[in-house]
Structure formats: C-alpha cells, structure tokens
MIVOPA-938926 format. One line per field, with one value per atom (N, C-alpha, C): residue number from 0; x, z, y. Coordinates in steps of 0.02 Angstrom, whole numbers, always signed. Example, Ala and Ser with C-alpha at 12.3 -4.5 7.8 and 13.67 -1.06 7.14 Angstrom:
// MIVOPA-938926
pos	(0_0_0_1_1_1)
east	(+660_+615_+660_+642_+684_+645)
up	(+390_+390_+390_+354_+357_+394)
north	(-284_-225_-165_-112_-53_+2)
// end
This chain:
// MIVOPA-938926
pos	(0_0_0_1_1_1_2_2_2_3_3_3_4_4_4_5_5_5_6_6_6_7_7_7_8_8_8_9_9_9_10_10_10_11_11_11_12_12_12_13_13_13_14_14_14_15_15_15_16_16_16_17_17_17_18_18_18_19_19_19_20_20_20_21_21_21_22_22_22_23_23_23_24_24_24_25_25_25_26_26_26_27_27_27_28_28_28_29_29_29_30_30_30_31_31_31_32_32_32_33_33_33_34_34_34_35_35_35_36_36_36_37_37_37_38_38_38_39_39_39_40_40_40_41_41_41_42_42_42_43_43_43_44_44_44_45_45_45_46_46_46_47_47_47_48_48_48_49_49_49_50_50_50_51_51_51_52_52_52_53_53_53_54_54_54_55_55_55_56_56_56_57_57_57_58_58_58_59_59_59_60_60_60_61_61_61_62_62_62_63_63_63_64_64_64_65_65_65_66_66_66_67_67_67_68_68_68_69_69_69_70_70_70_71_71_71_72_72_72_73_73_73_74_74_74_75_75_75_76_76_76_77_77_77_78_78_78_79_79_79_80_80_80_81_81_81_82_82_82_83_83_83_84_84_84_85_85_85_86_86_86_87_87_87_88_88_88_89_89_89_90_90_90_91_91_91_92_92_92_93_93_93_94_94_94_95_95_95_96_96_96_97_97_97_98_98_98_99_99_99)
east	(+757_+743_+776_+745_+768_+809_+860_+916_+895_+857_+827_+786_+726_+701_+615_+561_+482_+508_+506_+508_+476_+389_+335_+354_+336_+356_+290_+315_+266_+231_+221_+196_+272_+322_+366_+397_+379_+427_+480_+485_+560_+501_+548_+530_+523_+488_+437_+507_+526_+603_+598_+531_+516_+534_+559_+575_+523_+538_+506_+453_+410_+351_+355_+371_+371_+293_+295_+221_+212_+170_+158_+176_+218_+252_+180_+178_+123_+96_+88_+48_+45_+110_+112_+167_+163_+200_+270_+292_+381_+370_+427_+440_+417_+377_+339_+334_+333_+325_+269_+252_+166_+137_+137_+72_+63_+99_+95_+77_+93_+72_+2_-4_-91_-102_-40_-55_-125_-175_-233_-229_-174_-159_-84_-79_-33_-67_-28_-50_-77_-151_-186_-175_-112_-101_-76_+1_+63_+36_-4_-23_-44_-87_-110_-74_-26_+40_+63_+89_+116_+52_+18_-54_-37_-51_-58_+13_+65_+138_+119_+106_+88_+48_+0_-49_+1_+19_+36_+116_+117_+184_+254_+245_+303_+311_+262_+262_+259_+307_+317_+262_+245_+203_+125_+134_+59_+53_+5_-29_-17_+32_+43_+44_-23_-45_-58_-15_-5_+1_-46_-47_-46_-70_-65_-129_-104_-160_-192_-246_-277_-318_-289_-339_-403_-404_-503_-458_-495_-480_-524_-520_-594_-560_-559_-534_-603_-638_-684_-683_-706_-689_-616_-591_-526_-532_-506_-490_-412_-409_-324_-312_-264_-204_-174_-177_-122_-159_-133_-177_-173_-203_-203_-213_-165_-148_-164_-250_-240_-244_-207_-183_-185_-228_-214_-215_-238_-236_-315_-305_-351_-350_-451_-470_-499_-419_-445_-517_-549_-606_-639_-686_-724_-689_-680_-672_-716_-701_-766_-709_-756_-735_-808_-779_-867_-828_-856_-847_-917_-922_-994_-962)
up	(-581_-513_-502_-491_-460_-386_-394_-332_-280_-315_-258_-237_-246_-210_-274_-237_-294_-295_-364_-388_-376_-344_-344_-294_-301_-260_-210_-148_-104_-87_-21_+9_+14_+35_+50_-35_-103_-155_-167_-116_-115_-135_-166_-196_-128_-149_-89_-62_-92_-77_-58_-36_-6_-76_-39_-104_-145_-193_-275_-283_-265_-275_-342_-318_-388_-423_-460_-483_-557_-571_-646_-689_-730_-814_-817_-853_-879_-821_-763_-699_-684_-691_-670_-721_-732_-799_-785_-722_-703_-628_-602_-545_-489_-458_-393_-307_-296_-206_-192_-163_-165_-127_-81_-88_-146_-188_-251_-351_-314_-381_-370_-450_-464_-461_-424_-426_-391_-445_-387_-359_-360_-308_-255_-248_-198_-109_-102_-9_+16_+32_+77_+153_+166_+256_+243_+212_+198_+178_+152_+132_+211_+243_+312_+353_+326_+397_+377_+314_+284_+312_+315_+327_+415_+451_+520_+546_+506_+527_+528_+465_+456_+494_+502_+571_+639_+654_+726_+708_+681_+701_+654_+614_+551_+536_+496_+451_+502_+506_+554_+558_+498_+483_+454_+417_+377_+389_+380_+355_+257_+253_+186_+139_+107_+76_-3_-5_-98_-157_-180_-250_-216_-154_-149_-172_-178_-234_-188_-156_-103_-115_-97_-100_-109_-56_+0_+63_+88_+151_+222_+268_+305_+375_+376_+443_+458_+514_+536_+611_+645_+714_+713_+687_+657_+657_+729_+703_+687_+639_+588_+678_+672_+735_+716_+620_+574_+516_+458_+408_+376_+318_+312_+208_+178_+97_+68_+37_-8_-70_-90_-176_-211_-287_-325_-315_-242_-221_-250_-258_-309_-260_-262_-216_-271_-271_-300_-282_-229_-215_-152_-114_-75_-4_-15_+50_+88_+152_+193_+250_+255_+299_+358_+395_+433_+508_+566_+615_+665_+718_+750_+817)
north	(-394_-372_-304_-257_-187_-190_-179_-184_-129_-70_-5_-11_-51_-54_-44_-26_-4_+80_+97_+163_+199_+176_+234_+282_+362_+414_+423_+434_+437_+508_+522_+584_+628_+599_+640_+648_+639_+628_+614_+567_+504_+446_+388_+322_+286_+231_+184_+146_+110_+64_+27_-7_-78_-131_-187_-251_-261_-282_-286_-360_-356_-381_-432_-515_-566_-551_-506_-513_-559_-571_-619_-562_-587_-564_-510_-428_-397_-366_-402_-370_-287_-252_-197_-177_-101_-72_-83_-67_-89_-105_-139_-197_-149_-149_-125_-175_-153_-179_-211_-255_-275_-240_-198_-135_-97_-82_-39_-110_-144_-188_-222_-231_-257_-326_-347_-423_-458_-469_-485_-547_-590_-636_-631_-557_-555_-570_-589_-609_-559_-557_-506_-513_-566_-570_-527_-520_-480_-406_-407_-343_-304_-339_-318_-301_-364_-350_-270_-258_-206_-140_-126_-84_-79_-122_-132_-61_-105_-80_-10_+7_+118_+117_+99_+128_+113_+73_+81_+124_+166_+213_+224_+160_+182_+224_+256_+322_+372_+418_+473_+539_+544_+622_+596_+563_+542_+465_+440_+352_+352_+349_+361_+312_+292_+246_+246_+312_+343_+278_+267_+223_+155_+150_+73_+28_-5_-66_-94_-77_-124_-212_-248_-314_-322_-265_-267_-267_-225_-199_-194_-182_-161_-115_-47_+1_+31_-22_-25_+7_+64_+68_+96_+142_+153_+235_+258_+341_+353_+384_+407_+453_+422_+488_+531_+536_+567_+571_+620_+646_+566_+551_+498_+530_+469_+513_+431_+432_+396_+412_+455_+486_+401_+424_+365_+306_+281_+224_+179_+132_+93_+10_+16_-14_-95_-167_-189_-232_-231_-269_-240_-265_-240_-192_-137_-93_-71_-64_-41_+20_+84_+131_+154_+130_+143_+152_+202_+193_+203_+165_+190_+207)
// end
C-alpha cells in the first residue's frame, strides 16, 4: 500500500494523492486511486460520487479529469463552468456527451 497517496500527475503536475484503490493483483502497472485504475469492477457509485464532487467546486481552476479511467459515464445537459482536461483519460465502456 502506498502511504502518499495515487502517484499519477495531474493538470497542476503535482500527484493525485487520493487513497490507493484495492485493485486485483496485475490491474494497473503501480497502486493508483480508483478514478485512475483499470479496475473494471471498481464501484461506478464511488466513482460518480468522486466526478459529481469536481463538478460542483473541488477543483479550483479546471474539472480535472487527467488519466481517469472512466466506468461509463453520461454528462448529459451538462455545461463545464471551467476548462475541463480530459488528457489520457480512457473511456472503459459506454460514454455519452450530448447537450440539447
């Protein structure tokens, strides 16, 4: 278990630092956070909850969603208030971006 926290570097090039994601032995190259690991059975509530949080105001400057491993997603009816950085981010199953 990594005591610092997930190593991946974000928008600002400081490390993510959220807790270390129990993923299955092999899942991801070193111990990552579950927005950033490939676990395709990590909790898509938790993941949401984690998503919801940056949109309503966490992230100070950007929606900074750099390398996150998406479930499947859906930001339907959804205008960004803030630049929005999905660098490298990898969509493991059905995403939808649509607004009417």
């Amino acid at each position: 278990m990594h005591s610092e926290g997930c190593p991946t570097k974000m928008s600002n090039s400081q490390p993510c630092g959220n807790p270390i994601h129990a993923a299955p032995l092999g899942c991801d190259k070193q111990p990552v956070c579950l927005m950033h690991s490939m676990d395709s059975n990590k909790s898509k509530d938790e993941f949401d909850k984690e998503i919801e949080a940056i949109l309503q105001g966490r992230s100070s400057e950007v929606f900074d969603f750099r390398e996150f491993k998406f479930p499947g997603a859906k930001f339907e009816n959804r205008e960004f208030s803030k630049t929005v950085n999905f660098s490298n981010a990898c969509f493991l199953n059905d995403t939808e971006f649509w607004y009417v």
